[in-house]
Backbone as JSON, one array per atom type, in Angstrom:
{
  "sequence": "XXXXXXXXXXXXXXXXXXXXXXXXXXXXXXXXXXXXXXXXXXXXXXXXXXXXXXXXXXXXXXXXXXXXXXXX",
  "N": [[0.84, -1.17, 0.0], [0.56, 2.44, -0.83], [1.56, 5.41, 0.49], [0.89, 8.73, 0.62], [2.84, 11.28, 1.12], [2.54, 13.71, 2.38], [2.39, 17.54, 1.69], [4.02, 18.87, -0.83], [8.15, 19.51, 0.03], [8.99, 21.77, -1.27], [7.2, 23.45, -1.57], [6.1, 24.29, 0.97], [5.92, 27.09, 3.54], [8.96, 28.7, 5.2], [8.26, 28.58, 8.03], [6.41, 26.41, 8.3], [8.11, 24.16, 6.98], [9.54, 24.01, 9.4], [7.73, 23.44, 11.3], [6.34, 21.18, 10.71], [8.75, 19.72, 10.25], [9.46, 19.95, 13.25], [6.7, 18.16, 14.38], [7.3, 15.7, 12.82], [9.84, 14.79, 14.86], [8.55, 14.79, 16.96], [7.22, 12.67, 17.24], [8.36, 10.8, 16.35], [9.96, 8.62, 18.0], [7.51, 7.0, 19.26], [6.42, 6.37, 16.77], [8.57, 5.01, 15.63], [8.32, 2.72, 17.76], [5.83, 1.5, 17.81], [4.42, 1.37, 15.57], [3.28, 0.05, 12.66], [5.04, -1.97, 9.73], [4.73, 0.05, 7.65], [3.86, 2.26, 8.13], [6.37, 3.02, 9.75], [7.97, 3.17, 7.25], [6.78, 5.35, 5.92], [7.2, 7.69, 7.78], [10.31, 7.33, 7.57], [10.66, 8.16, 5.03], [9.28, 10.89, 4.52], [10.67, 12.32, 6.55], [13.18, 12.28, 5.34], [12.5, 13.56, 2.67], [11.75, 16.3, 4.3], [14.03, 16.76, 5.48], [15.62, 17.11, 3.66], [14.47, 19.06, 2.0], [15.29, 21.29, 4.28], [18.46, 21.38, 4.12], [18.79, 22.6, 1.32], [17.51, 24.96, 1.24], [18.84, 25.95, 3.78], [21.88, 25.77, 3.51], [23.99, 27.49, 4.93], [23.9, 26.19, 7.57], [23.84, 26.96, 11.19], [26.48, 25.11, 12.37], [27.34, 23.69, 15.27], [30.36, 23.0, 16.44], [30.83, 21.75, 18.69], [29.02, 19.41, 18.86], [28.52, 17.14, 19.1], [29.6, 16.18, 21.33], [28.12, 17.25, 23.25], [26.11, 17.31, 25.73], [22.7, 16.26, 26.07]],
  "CA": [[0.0, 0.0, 0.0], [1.64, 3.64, -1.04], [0.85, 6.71, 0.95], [1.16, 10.39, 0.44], [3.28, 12.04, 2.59], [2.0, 15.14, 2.65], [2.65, 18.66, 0.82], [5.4, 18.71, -1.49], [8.2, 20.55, 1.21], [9.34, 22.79, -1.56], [6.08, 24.41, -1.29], [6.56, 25.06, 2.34], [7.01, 28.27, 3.86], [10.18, 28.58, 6.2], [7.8, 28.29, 9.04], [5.4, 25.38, 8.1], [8.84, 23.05, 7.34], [9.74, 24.11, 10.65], [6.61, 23.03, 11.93], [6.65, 20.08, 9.7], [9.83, 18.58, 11.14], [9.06, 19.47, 14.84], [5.89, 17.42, 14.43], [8.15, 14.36, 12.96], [10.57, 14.41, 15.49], [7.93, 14.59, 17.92], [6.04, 11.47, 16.73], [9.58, 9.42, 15.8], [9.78, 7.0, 18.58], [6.39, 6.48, 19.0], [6.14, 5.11, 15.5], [9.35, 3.61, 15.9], [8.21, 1.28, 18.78], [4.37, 0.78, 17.97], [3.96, 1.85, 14.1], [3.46, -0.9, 11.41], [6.07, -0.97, 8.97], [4.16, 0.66, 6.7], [4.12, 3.97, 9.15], [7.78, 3.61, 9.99], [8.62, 3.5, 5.73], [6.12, 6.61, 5.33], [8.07, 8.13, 8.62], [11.37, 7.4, 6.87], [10.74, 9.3, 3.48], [8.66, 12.22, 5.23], [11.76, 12.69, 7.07], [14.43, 12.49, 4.29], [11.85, 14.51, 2.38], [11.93, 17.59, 4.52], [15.42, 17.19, 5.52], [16.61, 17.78, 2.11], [14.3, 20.81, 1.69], [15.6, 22.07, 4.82], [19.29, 21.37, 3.63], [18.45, 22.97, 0.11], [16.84, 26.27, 1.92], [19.92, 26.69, 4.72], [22.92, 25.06, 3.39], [24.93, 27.85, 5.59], [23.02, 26.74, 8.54], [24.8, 27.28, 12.36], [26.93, 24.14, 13.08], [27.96, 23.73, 16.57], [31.53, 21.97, 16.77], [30.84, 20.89, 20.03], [27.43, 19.35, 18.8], [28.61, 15.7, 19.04], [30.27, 16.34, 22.4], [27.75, 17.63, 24.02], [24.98, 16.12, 26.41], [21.26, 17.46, 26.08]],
  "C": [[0.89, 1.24, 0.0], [0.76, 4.39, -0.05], [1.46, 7.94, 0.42], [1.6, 10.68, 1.89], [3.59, 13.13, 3.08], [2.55, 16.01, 1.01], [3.96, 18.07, 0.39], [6.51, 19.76, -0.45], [8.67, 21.68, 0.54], [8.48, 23.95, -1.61], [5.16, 24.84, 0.0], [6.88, 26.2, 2.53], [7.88, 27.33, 5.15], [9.19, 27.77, 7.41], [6.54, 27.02, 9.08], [6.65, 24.45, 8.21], [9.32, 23.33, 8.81], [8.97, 23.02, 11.41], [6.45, 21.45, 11.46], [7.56, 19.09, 10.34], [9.91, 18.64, 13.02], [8.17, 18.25, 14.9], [6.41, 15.67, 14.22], [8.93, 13.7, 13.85], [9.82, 14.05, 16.79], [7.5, 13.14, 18.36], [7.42, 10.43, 16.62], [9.55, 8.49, 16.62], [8.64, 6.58, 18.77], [6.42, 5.9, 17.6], [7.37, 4.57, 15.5], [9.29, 2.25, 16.69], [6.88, 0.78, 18.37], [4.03, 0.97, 16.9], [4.03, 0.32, 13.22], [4.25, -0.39, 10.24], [5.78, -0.16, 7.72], [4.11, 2.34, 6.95], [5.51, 4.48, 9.24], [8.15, 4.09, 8.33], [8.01, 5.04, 5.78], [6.78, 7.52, 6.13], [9.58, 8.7, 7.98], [11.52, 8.69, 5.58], [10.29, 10.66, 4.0], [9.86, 12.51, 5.59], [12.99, 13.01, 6.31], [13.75, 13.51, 3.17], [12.32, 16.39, 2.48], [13.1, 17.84, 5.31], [16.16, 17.99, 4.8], [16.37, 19.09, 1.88], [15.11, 21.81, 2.68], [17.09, 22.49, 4.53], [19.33, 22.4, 2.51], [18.23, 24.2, 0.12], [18.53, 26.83, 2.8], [21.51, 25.71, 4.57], [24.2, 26.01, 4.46], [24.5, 27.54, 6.83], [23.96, 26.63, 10.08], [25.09, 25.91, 12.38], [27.33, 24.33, 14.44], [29.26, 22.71, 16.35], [31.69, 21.38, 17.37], [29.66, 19.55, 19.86], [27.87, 17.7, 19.33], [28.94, 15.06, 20.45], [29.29, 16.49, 24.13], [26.42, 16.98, 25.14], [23.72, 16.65, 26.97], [20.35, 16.77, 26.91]]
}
């Protein structure tokens, strides 16, 4: 079974993919532990989806050097 996984994200404003990938990250382990894999695949692409746009939009975007280091 295919799904749609939503708006296309290039036709996102700034603040909708924002909104967009909060909402994914929100939801990620929950459908990682209790999703059929049909949720996690649609999860997966949604996610690599509006990664890319966000990549594509802020390729200068703030790295932290420490980021890997650090403990949140």
């Amino acid at each position: 079974m295919a799904f749609d996984t939503g708006v296309d994200p290039a036709g996102l404003s700034d603040d909708d993919l924002f909104r967009e990938l909060g909402s994914l990250y929100r939801t990620r382990l929950h459908t990682l532990r209790h999703g059929p894999d049909a949720a996690l695949d649609n999860h997966f692409k949604r996610t690599a989806e509006l990664e890319t746009e966000y990549m594509a939009r802020f390729p200068g975007r703030e790295v932290d050097p420490d980021r890997l280091t650090q403990a949140f």
